[in-house]
Structures are given as structure tokens and as C-alpha cells.
N, C-alpha and C positions, 0 to 999 in steps of 0.2 A: 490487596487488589482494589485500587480505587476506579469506581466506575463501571465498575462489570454488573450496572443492573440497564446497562443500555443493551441493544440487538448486539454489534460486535463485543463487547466483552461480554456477554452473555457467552455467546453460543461459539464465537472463534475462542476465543481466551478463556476461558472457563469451563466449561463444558465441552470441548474437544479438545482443548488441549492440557490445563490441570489436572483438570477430573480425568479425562481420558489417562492421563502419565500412570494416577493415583490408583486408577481402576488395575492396569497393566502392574500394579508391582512398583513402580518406579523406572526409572532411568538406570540401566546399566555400566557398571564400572566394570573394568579388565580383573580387578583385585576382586570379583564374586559382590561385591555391595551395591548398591542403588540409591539413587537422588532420587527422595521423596519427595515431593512439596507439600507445605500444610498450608494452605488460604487464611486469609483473615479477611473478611470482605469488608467493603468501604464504602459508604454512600451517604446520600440523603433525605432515601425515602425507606420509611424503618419496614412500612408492609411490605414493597420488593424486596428490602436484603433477607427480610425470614421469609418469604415464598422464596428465594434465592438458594438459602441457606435447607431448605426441607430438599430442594433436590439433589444437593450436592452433600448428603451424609450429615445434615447437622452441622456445618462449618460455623465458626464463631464468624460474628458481625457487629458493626459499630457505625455510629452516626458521626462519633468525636478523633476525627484525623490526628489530630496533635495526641491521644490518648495511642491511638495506634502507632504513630510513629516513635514514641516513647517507647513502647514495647522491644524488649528485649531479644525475644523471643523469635521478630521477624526481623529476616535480614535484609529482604530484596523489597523495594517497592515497588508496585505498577500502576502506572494509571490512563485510564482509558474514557478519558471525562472528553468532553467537548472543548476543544479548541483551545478556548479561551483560557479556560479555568488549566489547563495544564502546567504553563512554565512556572507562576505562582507556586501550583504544590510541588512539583519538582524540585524547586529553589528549596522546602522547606525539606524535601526527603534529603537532598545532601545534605541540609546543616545538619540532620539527623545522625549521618552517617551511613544510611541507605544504599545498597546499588539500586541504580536505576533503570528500570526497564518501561521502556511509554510507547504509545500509541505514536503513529504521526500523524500531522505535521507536528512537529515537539514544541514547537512555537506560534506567535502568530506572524511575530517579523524573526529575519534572517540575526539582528544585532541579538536578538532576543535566543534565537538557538546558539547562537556562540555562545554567550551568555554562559548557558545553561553545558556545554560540553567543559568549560574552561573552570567552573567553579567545580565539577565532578574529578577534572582532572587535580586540581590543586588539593579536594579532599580525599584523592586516593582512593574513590569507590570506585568500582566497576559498573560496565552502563551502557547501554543497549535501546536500537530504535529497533519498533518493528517494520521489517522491509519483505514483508509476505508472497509478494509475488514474483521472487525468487526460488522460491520453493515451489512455485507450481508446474504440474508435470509440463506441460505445452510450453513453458519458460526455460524451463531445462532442458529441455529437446533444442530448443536454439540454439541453449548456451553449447551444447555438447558439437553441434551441425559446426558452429561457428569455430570452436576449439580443432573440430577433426580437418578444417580448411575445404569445408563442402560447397560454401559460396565462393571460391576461391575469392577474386576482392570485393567484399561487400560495398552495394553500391547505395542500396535506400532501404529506409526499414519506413514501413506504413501502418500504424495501429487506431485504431476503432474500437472505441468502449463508450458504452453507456444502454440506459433503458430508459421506458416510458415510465417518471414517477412521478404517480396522479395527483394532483393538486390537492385535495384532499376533501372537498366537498362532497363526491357522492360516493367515491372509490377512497378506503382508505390510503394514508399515503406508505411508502415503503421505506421511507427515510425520515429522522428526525427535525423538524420544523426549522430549527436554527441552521442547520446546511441550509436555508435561502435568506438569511441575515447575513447581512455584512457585520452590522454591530457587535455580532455574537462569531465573530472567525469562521462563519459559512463561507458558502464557494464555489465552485468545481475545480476553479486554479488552485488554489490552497489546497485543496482535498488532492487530486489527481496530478498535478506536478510535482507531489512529493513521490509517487509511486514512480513515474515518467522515470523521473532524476536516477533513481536508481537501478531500475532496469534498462537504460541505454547506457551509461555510465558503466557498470559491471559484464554487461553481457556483447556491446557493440563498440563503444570507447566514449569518452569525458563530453561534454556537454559543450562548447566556446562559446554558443549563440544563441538567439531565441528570437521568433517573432511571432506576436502571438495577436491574436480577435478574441476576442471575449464577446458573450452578451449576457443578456438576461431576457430569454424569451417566453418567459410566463410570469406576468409580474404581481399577481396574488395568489395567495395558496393559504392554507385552512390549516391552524395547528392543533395540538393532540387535544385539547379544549372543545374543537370541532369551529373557534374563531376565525374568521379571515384575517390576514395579515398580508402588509405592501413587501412582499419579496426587494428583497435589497443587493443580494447577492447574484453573481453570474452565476448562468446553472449550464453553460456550454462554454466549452473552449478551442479554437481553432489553430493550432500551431505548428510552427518548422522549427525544427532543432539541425543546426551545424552540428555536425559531432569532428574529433579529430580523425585523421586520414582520411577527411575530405566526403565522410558520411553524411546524407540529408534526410533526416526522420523528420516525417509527418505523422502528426496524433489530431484525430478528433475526438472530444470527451465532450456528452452531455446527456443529462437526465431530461432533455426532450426529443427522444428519438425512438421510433420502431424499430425491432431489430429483425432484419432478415437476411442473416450473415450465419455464419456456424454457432458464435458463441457469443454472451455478453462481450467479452474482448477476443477479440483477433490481432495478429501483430502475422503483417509481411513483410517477410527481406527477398529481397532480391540482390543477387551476386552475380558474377562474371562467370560462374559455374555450374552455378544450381540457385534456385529460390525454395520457400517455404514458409507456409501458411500456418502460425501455431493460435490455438482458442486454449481455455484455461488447462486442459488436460489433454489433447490430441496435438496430432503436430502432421502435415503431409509436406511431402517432398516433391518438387519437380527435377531431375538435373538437365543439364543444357543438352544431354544427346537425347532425352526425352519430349524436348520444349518441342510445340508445333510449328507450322508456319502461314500463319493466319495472314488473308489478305486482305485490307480495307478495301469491300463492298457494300455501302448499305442497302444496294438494289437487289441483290440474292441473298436469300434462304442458303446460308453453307450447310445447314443442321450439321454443324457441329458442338463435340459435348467436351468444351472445354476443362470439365473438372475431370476427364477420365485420364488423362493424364497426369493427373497427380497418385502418390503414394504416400498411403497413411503408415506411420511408422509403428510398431507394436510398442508397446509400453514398456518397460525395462522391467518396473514388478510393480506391485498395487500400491498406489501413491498413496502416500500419509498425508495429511492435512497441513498444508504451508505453516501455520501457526502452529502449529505443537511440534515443527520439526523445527524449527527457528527455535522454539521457548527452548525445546532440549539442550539444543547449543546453547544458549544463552545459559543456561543453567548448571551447564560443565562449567562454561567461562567464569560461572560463580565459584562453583566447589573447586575443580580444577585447575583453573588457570588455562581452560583450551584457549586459544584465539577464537576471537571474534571479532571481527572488523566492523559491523555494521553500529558502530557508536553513536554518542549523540553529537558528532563531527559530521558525522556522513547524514543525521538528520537535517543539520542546519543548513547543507546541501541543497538536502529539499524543500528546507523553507526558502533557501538563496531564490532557486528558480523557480517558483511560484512567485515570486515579491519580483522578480525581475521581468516575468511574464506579464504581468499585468503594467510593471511599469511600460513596457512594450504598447502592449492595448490604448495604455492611455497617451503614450507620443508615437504612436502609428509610426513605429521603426525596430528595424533591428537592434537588438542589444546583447554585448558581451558579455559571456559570463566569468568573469574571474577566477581565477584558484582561488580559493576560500582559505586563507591563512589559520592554520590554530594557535 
């Protein structure tokens, strides 16, 4: 596990979901056996990886990649490093013989994640992106709304993510410094059109189009040194997504925004039948014999309570953590041979429309998205 002394491999990958497997026993098989996983952790700061390693039982650690990837003994690679530094060690875990399992975006350009799925495919390993917010409950409630034909034809799907992260002068900041470097694969397009791509893609239908705004509306920010640094990267993005069957998704994504909405993310569809509002684990329903019929007046007070009309749906049963239910899969797809679709094909998906997004941005037009050949 390379990288896991950052916030998300720390505590998504690591610590909720390894540790968590390892804690539980392991991963159950039908034959009474279990998929254990043993860590090797990977970095390059040797005080993290032993403060790393004391919380998680003593796990062996190492500073020398090439010595780990030699190792015999590990099958699967991960790695969860920043941007940059990704398709590099990837490139080195297939010569290895490694299955791959990464972080997204898998790349920083789209030629660059083809790349990386077509030399996995030619050595025969198995390989895996993380696509995490599929597995979150208020994602699945969509997916299930939209499978049961609840909106009967989906007409617009509208999502809203981000928070306030502070610059980092008097408030610490919440996110790592290089997310506002262009140089370094920061972003918010890069970062958040990789997630986009595959939650309209899988849950609404395929992606044809993009037009997108970018900015960068905080342009210094303080890194973990406590230095200033000239922000390079857009930290919002403003976009329309074509999808097929004639669908129009809007997203806005930015780390400069207050929230006062249900959730850090929110995602509305609206259908011909019914609509529904889902944030990372709730999900509410309106159907169309429920909808109101509001009238444009700004000169009266209606005092009406437009959210009483919606129905919040019960939970199906206590949600597991997105990342440890994805690693599960992924980790049969190792032992087992279960399927697993979300390869590193459908990440360079994500890098396509992030790298197409911005080309957008910068010729202030619409832009097709291609099928992505492998």
C-alpha cells in the first residue's frame, strides 16, 4: 500500500477498510474460508509509516518501493500517492507482475491512463480503480429509484459538492497543499470529474458532451510548512454534461463555497414521474401525484413549506463504508475471479473527461466526448 500516510489512505483505505476486513475475520468465501489481507505499507516518511504501522498491529513498512515490489510475498499493489507520482509507480507495479489497484484520477492525462490499462491488460494482471461513490447509500438509492422506473424518463440530474477550505494561514487547511498546484496534478477538474464520469455514466447513462468554467478563485494559500504559495490550480468547476437519452447534468464543484444544503454533496433528478434529492447516505422522494402547484408570486407571503412534501426513504440496512466495500470486491476479483468492472479502462474515462473539461474552459465551447477505445 503505497501512500497510505496521506488523510485518504490513511483512514478510507487503511484503517476502515484493510484494518476494518483484518479486524472482522477477513472476507468471506461460500467454501467457509476467508480473504485476509496482510499490508506492507509504502512511503516516504519513515516517522509516519512507524506511527502508521503502531496503529494498525505492527504492519511491516518500507521506504524502498523497488524492494517491495520484488517481494514475493505481495500480490496486489495500491497506491494512493498524489496525482503525479501515480502512473510512474503503476507503470513499475505491472513490470512487477502486480494486480493494480489506485486511487483516482490513475493518471494526469487521458493517453497517459490508457497507457496504464493496456499494459495491465497485455501483462495479464488484474486492476482496479477506486470509484467510491458508488457505494454510497444516497448513490444507491438513485441507482435502485432509477432501475425501479420511479422517474419514469429522467429529465435532469443537478449536483452540488464542495466546502469551505481554508487557505491555510489562520485556519488549518483540510486538504493537501498540492490540490492548488497545477504543476503537482491539483485541481478540482482532475480531482472531481473523475468521480462525475462515473457516477452519471453507471447510474444515469454515458457522458457525449461537456461544457465547462473553471476558475481559480483563491489564488494563495499557505502550505503544511505554514509558507504561502501562488495557487495554480482551479479550485471550482462549473459544468453541463449531455448524457445519452437526451439527459442534461449540471454539477458544480468547489472548495470555495459555504454549505447550506443537506450535505457536502447533493445530487437532484428530476423525472417525468417523480424527482429525488439524494446527499451521501439519505435519499428523499417526491412522486408527481405528490408534487405541488406553486404559483409565481413575489408579492405574497404563500408560507408555504416546500420540503414537506418530500419523503425520506428508510435505509435498507447500516451502510458499510464505500471503500471497504469496493476493496472487498476487488479482492474476490483477485482470489476469485468475481467480476469487476470498474478497471483501469473506466479510470482513464475519468481522466478523458477531466482533460476534456478543461479543454472546454479554455475554448469556451462545447466538447464531445468519445468512446474511449481500448
Amino acid at each position: 500500500m503505497n501512500g497510505v500516510t496521506g488523510r485518504m489512505g490513511t483512514h478510507q483505505h487503511l484503517l476502515r477498510s484493510i484494518d476494518a476486513i483484518r479486524a472482522d475475520g477477513g472476507i468471506p468465501l461460500p467454501d467457509g474460508t476467508a480473504i485476509v489481507p496482510f499490508p506492507l505499507l509504502v512511503g516516504r516518511d519513515r516517522a509516519k509509516l512507524e506511527a502508521l504501522s503502531a496503529r494498525t498491529g505492527d504492519a511491516p513498512w518500507t521506504t524502498d518501493l523497488d524492494a517491495a515490489l520484488a517481494n514475493p510475498d505481495y500480490a496486489v499493489y495500491f497506491d494512493a500517492q498524489a496525482t503525479a507520482c501515480r502512473a510512474p509507480a503503476v507503470r513499475r507495479a505491472i513490470a512487477a507482475g502486480k494486480h493494480i489497484y489506485c486511487e483516482k484520477p490513475s493518471a494526469v492525462t487521458a493517453s497517459e491512463a490508457l497507457d496504464l490499462y493496456r499494459r495491465a491488460k497485455r501483462a495479464g494482471v488484474r486492476h482496479g480503480v477506486v470509484q467510491d461513490k458508488l457505494w454510497l447509500p444516497g448513490v444507491l438509492a438513485l441507482r435502485d429509484l432509477v432501475a425501479r422506473g420511479f422517474f419514469g424518463r429522467v429529465l435532469s440530474v443537478r449536483g452540488e459538492f464542495g466546502y469551505w477550505v481554508f487557505e491555510g494561514d489562520t485556519v488549518p487547511a483540510q486538504r493537501p497543499s498540492w490540490n492548488y498546484r497545477a504543476e503537482d496534478g491539483g485541481g478540482i477538474i482532475a480531482d472531481m470529474f473523475a468521480h462525475w464520469r462515473y457516477v452519471l455514466d453507471e447510474v444515469f447513462g454515458r457522458v457525449t458532451a461537456v461544457s465547462c468554467r473553471g476558475a481559480r478563485h483563491i489564488d494563495q494559500r499557505w502550505n503544511e510548512a505554514g509558507q504561502p504559495f501562488d495557487a495554480t490550480a482551479d479550485d471550482a468547476a462549473y459544468a453541463t454534461f449531455e448524457l445519452e437519452g437526451g439527459i442534461i447534468a449540471q454539477f458544480n464543484s468547489s472548495w470555495c463555497v459555504r454549505v447550506r444544503r443537506d450535505d457536502l454533496l447533493t445530487i437532484q433528478v428530476d423525472g417525468t414521474r417523480g424527482s429525488a434529492v439524494a446527499g451521501l447516505r439519505d435519499c428523499w422522494v417526491q412522486s408527481s401525484t405528490a408534487t405541488p402547484r406553486p404559483v409565481w408570486n413575489p408579492d405574497v407571503e404563500t408560507g408555504a413549506d416546500y420540503r414537506a412534501g418530500w419523503e425520506r426513504l428508510p435505509a435498507a440496512s447500516a451502510p458499510k463504508n464505500a471503500f471497504r466495500a469496493e476493496w472487498e470486491l476487488f479482492l474476490r476479483h483477485v482470489v476469485c475471479g468475481d467480476p469487476f468492472p470498474w478497471d483501469l479502462l473506466a479510470g482513464a474515462k475519468g481522466v478523458q473527461l477531466a482533460e476534456l473539461g478543461l479543454e472546454s474552459w479554455r475554448a469556451r465551447s462545447w466538447i464531445t466526448v468519445p468512446v474511449l477505445e481500448a
